[in-house]
C-alpha positions in Angstrom: 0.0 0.0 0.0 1.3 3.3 -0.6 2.3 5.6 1.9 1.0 9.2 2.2 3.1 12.2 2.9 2.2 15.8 3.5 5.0 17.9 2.0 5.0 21.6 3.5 7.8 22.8 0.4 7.0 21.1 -3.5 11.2 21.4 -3.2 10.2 18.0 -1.2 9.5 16.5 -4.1 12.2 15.8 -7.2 10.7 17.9 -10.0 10.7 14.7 -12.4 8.4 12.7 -10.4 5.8 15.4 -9.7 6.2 16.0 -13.4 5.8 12.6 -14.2 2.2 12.4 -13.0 0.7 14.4 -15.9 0.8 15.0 -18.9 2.5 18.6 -19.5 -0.2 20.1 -21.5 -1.3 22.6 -18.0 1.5 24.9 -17.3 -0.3 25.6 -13.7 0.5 22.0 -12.4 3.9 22.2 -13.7 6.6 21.7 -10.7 8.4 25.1 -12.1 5.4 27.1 -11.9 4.3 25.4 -8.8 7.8 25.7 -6.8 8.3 29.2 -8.3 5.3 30.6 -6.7 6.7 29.4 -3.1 10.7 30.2 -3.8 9.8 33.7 -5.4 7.5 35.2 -2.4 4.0 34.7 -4.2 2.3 32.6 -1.0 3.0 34.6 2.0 1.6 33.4 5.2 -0.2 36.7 6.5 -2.4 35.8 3.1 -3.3 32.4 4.0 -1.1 30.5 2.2 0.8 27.3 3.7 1.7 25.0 1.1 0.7 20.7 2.4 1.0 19.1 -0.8 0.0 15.1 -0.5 1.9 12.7 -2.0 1.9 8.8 -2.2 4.7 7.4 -2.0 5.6 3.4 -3.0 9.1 3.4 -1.3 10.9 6.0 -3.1 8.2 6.1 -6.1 5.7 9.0 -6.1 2.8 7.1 -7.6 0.3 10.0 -6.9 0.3 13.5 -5.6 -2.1 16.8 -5.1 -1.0 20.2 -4.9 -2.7 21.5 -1.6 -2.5 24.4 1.2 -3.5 24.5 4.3 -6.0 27.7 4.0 -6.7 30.3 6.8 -9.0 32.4 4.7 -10.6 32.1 0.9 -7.4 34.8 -0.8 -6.9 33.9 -4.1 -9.2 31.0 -5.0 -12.1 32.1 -7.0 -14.4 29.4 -5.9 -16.3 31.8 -3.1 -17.1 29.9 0.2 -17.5 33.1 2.4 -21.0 32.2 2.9 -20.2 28.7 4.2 -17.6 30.8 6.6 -19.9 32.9 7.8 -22.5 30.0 8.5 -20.3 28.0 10.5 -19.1 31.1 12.7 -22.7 31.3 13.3 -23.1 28.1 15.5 -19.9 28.6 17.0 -17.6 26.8 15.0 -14.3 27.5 13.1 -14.2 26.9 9.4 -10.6 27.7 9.0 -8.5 26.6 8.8 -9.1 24.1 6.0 -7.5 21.9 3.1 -7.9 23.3 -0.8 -5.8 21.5 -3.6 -5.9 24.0 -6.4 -3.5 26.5 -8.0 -3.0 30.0 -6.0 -4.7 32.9 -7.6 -5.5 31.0 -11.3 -8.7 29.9 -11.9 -8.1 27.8 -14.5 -9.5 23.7 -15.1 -6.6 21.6 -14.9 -5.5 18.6 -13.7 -5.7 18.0 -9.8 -5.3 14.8 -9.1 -2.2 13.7 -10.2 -1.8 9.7 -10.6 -0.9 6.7 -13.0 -4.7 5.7 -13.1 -7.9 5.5 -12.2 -7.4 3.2 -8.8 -4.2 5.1 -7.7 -6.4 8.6 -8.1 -9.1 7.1 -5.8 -6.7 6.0 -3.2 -5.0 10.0 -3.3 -8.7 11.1 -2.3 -9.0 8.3 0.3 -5.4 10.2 1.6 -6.9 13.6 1.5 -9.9 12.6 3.9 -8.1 10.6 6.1 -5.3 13.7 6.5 -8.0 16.2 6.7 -9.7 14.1 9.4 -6.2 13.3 11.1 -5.6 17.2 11.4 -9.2 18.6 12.6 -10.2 20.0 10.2 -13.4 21.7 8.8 -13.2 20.6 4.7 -11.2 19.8 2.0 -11.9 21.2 -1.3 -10.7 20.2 -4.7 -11.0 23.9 -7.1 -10.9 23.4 -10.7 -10.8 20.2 -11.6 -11.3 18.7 -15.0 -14.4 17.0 -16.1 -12.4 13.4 -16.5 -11.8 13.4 -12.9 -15.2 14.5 -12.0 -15.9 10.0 -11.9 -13.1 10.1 -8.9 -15.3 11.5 -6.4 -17.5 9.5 -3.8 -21.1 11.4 -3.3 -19.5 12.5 -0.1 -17.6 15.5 -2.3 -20.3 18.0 -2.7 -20.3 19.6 -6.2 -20.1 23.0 -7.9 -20.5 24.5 -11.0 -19.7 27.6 -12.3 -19.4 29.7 -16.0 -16.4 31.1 -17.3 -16.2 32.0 -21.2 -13.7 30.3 -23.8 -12.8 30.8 -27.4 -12.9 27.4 -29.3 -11.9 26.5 -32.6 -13.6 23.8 -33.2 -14.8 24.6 -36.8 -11.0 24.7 -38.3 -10.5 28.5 -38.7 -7.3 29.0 -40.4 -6.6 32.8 -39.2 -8.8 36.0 -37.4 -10.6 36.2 -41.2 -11.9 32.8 -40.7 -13.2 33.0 -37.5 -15.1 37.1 -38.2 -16.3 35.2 -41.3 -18.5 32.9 -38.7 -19.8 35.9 -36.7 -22.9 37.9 -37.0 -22.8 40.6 -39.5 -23.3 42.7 -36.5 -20.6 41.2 -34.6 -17.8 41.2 -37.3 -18.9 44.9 -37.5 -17.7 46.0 -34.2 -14.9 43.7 -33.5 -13.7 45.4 -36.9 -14.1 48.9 -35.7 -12.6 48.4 -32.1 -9.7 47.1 -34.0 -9.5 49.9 -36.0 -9.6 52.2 -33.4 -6.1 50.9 -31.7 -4.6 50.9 -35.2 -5.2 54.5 -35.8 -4.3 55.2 -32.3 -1.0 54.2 -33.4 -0.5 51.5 -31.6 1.6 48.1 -32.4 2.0 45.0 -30.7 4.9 42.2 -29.9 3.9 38.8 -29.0 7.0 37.3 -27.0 8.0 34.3 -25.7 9.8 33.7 -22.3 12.8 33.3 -24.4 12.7 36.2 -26.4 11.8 38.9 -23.8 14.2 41.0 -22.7 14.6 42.2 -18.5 13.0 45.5 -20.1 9.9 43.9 -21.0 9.7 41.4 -18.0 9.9 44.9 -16.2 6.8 46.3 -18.2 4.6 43.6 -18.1 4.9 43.1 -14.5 4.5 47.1 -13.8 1.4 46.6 -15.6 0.1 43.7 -13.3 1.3 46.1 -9.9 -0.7 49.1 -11.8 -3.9 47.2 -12.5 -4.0 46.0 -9.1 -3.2 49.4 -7.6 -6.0 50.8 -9.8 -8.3 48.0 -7.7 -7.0 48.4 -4.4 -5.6 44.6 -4.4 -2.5 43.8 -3.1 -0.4 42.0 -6.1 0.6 38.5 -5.3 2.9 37.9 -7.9 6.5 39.2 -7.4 9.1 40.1 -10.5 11.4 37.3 -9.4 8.5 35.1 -9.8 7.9 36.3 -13.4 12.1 35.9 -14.2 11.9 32.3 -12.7 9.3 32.0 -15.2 11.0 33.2 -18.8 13.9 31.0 -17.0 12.8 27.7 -16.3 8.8 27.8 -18.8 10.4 29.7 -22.0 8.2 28.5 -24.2 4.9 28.7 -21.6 5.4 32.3 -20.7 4.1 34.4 -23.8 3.8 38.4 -23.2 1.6 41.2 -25.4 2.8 44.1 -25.2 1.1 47.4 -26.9 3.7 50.3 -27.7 3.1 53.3 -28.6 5.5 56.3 -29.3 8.9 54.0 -29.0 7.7 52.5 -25.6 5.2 49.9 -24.0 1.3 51.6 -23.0 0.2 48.4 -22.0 0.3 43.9 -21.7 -0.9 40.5 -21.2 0.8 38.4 -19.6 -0.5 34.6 -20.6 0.9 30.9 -20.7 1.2 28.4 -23.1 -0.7 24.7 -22.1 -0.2 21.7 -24.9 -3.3 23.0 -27.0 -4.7 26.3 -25.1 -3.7 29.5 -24.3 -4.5 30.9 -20.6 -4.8 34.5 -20.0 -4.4 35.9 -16.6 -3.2 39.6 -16.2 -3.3 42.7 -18.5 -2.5 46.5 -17.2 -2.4 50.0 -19.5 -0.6 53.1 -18.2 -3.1 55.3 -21.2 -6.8 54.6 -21.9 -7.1 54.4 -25.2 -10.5 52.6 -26.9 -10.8 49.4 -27.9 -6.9 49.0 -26.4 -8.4 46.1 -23.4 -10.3 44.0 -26.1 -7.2 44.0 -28.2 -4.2 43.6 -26.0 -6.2 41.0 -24.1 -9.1 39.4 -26.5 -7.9 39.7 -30.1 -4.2 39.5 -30.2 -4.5 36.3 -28.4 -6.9 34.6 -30.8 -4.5 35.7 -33.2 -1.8 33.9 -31.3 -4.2 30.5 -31.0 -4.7 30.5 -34.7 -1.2 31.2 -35.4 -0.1 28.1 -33.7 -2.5 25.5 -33.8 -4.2 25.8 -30.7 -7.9 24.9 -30.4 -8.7 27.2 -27.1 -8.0 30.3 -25.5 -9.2 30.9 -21.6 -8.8 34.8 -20.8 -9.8 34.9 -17.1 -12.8 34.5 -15.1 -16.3 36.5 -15.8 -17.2 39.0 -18.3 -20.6 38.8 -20.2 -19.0 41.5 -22.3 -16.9 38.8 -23.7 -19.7 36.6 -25.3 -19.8 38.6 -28.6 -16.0 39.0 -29.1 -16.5 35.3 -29.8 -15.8 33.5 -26.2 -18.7 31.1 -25.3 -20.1 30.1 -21.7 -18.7 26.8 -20.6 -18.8 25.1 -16.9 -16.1 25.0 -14.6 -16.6 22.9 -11.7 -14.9 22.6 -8.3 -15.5 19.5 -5.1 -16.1 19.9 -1.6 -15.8 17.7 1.3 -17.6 18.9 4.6 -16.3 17.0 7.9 -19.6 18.1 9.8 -22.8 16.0 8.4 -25.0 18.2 9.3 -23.2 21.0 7.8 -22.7 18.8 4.9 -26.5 18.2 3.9 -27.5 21.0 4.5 -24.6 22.2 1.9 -26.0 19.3 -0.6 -28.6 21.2 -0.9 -27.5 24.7 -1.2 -25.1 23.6 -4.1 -28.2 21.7 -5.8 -29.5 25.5 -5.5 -26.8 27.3 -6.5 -26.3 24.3 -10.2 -29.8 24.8 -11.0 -29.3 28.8 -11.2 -26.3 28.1 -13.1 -27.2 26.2 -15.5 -30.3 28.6 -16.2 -27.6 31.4 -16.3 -25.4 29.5 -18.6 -29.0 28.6 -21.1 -29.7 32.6 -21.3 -25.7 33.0 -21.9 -26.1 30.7 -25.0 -28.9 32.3 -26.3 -26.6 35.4 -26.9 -23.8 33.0 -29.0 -22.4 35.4 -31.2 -21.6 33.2 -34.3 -24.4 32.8 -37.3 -25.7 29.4 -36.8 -26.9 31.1 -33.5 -29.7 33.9 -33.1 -28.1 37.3 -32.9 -27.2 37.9 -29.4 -29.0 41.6 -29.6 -28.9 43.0 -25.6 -26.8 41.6 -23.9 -28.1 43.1 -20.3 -28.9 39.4 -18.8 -30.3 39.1 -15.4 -27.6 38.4 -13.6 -26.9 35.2 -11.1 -26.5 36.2 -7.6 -22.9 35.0 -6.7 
């Protein structure tokens, strides 16, 4: 039988056998990405973050592992909870802190369950409930997953579902003609004109690699990120030795947009590189300029997808106001396991709630598809879900 380990540093683990467990096509499960975010200052303790990655070990073998933190507060996940917080301080009883395997501050479906096979997954979620019942704790939650793992989970993992909104090309398009040729006259219309607008603006773009940016354009991208979450009053988790650990050791995953303008960079994008998908996470301007967001963000990386063969491109959660620049609704889903069973059922039922309402979000959402096969979205001033 294998043993379980909890590791409180991924530098526990040889890079080759966490690597090992999957497949390489998410660069958020990636040991370098992974490892960089604790070596480089990104998870700092007054936030929450503990890294207690599980791993099942046959002798010196890792046969299965989960990236996990032990949480003291919801920072950074993206699958909200504070309700169930607030509910448990109610009766007296302390929610945090708790177990969450998931990638800090990226919601984006991935692999989470990392193992050889079917049986060996199983037996890594038998580990996490026995480990979160060994250490007292109130839950252990499981953000992001993909849909193949979904058939891992006992009925004693509550599930949730959310929408986020993807660009697919599933119909072949060959490059950014193709794909306006299959929107609404209406659509192709205004994608065309916001387009315009940045060109006449004078704006240009580079699309670089890790490998081919230079420590000046590291520097701008990652003044954008600070800005943009200046502008928001966040504090910015992501430090710039984390982004040079990046170009260093992902060259090829790390892929920058940046917008000049006059000689210098106005704003970027900063995005990685998965084995057929693009993710983007962070974009930041230093001058508002129209139609300058959709493009550094939206356009330039479908331009990128269809450039290099990849079939999807995931900007980020929410945004309604991306459904007619061609990104569709589509599920994400996270797990839950509740160590109280009376908390638990009545959280069963709450999440059958909270799907139903989703999935009637999601069925107004594809009534709006913005491609011709599909009525014209029109107004696009849904009702919104209540998070």
């Amino acid at each position: 039988m294998p043993t379980a380990r909890l590791h409180a540093s991924l530098e526990e683990i040889p890079a080759a056998a966490w690597d090992g467990l999957h497949d390489g096509g998410n660069p958020f499960v990636a040991h370098a990405f992974l490892s960089g975010l604790e070596r480089h200052g990104c998870l700092r303790a007054d936030w929450g973050w503990a890294p207690r990655h599980l791993g099942l070990w046959e002798g010196d073998a890792l046969v299965a592992a989960a990236p996990g933190y032990l949480k003291e507060n919801s920072h950074g996940e993206f699958v909200f909870d504070h309700a169930w917080a607030h509910a448990y301080a109610r009766h007296g009883r302390e929610y945090f802190p708790k177990w969450l395997c998931a990638v800090p501050y990226s919601p984006v479906t991935g692999p989470r369950l990392l193992a050889r096979d079917g049986a060996t997954r199983r037996a890594l979620l038998g580990a996490i409930l026995a480990s979160t019942r060994a250490g007292g704790l109130s839950s252990a939650h499981v953000n992001f997953h993909t849909a193949a793992e979904d058939t891992a989970f006992g009925e004693d993992w509550l599930q949730r579902i959310d929408v986020q909104y993807h660009w697919r090309n599933d119909a072949g398009w060959r490059d950014f003609g193709d794909f306006l040729a299959a929107l609404s006259h209406k659509r192709r219309k205004n994608i065309r004109q916001e387009r315009a607008r940045v060109a006449r603006a004078g704006v240009t773009f580079r699309v670089l690699h890790g490998d081919e940016a230079g420590p000046e354009d590291l520097a701008a991208i990652h003044g954008f990120y600070l800005q943009t979450f200046a502008e928001y009053g966040n504090s910015p988790a992501l430090t710039f030795d984390f982004l040079r650990h990046l170009a260093a050791t992902m060259p090829r995953a790390l892929v920058l947009v940046l917008a000049d303008l006059d000689g210098g960079p106005v704003a970027g994008a900063l995005c990685l590189r998965g084995g057929d998908a693009l993710y983007g996470r962070y974009w930041g301007a230093a001058h508002a300029i129209p139609g300058l967001h959709f493009e550094t963000c939206y356009y330039q990386g479908i331009e990128y997808c269809l450039r290099h063969g990849l079939r999807r491109f995931e900007p980020g959660a929410q945004g309604e106001h991306k459904i007619p620049r061609g990104f569709l609704p589509t599920f994400v889903r996270s797990r839950h396991w509740i160590a109280d069973p009376a908390f638990a059922e009545a959280l069963r039922r709450w999440c059958a709630e909270e799907a139903a309402s989703v999935r009637g979000y999601k069925a107004v959402l594809d009534g709006h598809a913005p491609f011709k096969a599909e009525a014209d979205p029109g107004n696009l001033a849904v009702v919104r879900r209540d998070p």
